[in-house]
C-alpha positions as CSV (number, residue, x, y, z in Angstrom):
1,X,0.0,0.0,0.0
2,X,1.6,3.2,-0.8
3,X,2.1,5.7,1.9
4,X,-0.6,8.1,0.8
5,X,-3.2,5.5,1.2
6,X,-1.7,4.4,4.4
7,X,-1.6,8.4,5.5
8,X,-5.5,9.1,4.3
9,X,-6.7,5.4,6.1
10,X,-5.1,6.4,9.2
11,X,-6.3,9.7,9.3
12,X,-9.8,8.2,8.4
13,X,-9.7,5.9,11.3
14,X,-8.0,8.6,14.2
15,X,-11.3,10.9,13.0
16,X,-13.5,7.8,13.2
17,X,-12.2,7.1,16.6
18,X,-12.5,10.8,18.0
19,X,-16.2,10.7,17.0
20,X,-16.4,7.3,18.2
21,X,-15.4,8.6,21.5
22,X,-16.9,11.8,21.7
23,X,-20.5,9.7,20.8
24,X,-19.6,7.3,23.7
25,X,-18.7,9.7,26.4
26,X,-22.2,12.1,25.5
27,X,-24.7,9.2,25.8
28,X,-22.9,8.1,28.7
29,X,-23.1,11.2,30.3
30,X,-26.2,12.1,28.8
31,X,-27.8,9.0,30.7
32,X,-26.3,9.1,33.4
33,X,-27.6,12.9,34.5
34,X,-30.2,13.9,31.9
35,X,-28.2,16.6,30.6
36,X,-26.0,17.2,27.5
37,X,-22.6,17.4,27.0
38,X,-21.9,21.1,26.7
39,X,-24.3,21.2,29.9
40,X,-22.8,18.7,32.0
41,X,-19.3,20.3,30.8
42,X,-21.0,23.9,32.1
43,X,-21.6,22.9,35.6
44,X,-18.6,20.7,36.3
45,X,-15.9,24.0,34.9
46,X,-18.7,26.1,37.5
47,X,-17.8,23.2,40.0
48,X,-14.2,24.1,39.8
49,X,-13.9,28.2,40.0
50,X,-17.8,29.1,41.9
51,X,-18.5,31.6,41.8
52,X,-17.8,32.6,38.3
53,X,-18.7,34.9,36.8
54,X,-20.4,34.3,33.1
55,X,-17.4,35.7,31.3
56,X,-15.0,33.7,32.8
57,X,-17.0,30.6,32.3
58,X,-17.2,31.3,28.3
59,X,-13.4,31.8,28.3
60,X,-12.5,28.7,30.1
61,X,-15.0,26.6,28.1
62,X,-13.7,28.3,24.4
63,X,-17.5,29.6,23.9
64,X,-18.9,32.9,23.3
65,X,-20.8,34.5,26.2
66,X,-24.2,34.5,24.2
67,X,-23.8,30.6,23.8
68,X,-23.2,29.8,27.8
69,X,-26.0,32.1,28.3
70,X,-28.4,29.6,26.7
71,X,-26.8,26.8,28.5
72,X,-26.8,28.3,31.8
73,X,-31.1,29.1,30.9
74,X,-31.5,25.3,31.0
75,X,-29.4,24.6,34.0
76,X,-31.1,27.4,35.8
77,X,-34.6,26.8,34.4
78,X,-34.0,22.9,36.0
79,X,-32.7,24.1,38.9
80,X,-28.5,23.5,38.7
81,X,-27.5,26.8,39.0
82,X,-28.0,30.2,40.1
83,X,-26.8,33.3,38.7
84,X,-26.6,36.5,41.0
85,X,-25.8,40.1,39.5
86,X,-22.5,42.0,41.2
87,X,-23.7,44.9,44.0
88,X,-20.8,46.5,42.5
89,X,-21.0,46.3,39.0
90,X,-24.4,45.4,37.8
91,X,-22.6,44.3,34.5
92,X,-21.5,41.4,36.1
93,X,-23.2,38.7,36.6
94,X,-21.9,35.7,39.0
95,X,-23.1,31.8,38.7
96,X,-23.1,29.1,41.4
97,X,-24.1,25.5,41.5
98,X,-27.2,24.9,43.8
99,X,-27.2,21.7,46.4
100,X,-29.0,19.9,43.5
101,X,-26.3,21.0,41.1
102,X,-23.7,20.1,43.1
103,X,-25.2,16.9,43.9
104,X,-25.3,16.0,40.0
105,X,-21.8,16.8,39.7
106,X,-20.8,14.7,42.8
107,X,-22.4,11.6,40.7
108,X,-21.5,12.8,37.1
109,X,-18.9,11.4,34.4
110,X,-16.3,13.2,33.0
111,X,-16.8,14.7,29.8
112,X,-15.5,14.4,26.4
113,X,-15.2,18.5,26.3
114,X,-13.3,18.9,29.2
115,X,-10.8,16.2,28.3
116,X,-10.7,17.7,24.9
117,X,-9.3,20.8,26.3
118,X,-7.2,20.0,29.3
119,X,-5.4,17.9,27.2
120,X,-5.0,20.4,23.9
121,X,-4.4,23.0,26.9
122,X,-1.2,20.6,28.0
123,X,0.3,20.0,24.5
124,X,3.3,22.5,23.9
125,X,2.8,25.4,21.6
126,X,4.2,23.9,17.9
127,X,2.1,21.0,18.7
128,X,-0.8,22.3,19.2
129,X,-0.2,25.2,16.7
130,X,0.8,21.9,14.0
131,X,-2.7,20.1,15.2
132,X,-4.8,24.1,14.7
133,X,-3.0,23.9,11.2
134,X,-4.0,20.9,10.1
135,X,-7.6,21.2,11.3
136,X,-8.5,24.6,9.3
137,X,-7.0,22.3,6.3
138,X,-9.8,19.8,6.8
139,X,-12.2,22.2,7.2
140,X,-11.2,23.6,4.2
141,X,-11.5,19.5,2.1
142,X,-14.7,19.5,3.4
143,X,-16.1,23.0,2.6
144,X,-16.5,23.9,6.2
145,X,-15.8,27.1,6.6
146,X,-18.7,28.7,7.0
147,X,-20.4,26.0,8.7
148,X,-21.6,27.8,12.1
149,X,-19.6,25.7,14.8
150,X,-21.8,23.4,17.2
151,X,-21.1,22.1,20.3
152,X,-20.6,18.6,20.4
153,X,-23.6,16.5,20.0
154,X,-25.8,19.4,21.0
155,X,-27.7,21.8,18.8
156,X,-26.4,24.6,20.4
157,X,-24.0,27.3,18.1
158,X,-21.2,28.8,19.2
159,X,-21.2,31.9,17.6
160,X,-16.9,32.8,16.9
161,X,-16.0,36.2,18.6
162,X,-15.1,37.8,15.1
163,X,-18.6,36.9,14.0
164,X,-20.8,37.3,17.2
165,X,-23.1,40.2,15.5
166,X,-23.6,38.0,12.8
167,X,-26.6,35.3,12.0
168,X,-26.5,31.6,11.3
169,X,-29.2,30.1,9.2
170,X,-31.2,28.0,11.4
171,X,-31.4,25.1,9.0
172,X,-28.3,24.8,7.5
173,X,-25.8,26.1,10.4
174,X,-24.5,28.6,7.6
175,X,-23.7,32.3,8.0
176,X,-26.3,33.8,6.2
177,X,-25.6,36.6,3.1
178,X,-24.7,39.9,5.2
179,X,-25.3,38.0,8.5
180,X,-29.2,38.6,8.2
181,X,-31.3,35.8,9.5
182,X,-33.1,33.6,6.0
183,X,-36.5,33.7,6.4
């Protein structure tokens, strides 16, 4: 087999895998609390640094604010979390877990996100810079680029900070001609 084919089959199978594992660790945790990924991944990064204020929690999860809003409606609307408003900046807006919340994450599994990123977070600069690289260049073989960015296994968009006044196309994930909305 010549090396190309080898190269394309093994890169076939590593993205085969990835998927294979991100599938597996979502239903799992899905099951297991009731909640999605990017949720369950939300709670357990509030876990860590409560209180934290919404900001912070949309840097350390790589999301834009306006997409952790949304999750933390769900968590708050079934009673996971709390968010309270800064006395001294009314801007800022804090979240905690509640005693349910904390309970869930007590009995929760890890998830795929959070060992996505602790262990891109580890890898030393030209590696991770060589594995950024070669990620736009499948996105690109694919035709990806203006595919609006899901979380994993979710339906929820993470809107990119260079294109958070923007609109995706609710059907298709797409940015929409001149970031307006299709009807």
């Amino acid at each position: 087999m010549p090396i190309t084919c080898k190269a394309v089959a093994g890169i076939i199978d590593n993205l085969r895998r990835v998927f294979q594992v991100v599938n597996e660790y979502s239903k799992r945790a899905e099951k297991e609390t009731g909640l999605t990924g990017p949720q369950l991944w939300a709670i357990k990064v509030i876990s860590d640094s409560e209180p934290i204020k919404v900001s912070d929690l949309a840097r350390k999860m790589y999301l834009h604010p306006a997409t952790v809003v949304g999750i933390l409606d769900r968590l708050e609307t079934r009673g996971l979390v709390a968010r309270t408003r800064s006395t001294e900046d009314r801007r800022v807006v804090y979240v905690d877990l509640t005693e349910l919340g904390k309970d869930l994450v007590n009995q929760a599994p890890e998830v795929v996100q959070g060992v996505l990123v602790r262990g891109l977070e580890q890898l030393p600069k030209d590696e991770l810079l060589t594995i950024a690289d070669s990620l736009e260049q499948l996105v690109g073989i694919v035709g990806a680029q203006g595919v609006a960015p899901k979380l994993m296994l979710s339906p929820c968009v993470n809107v990119p900070a260079e294109q958070s006044d923007a609109r995706y196309e609710e059907n298709t994930g797409r940015l929409a001609p001149n970031g307006q909305a299709s009807p």
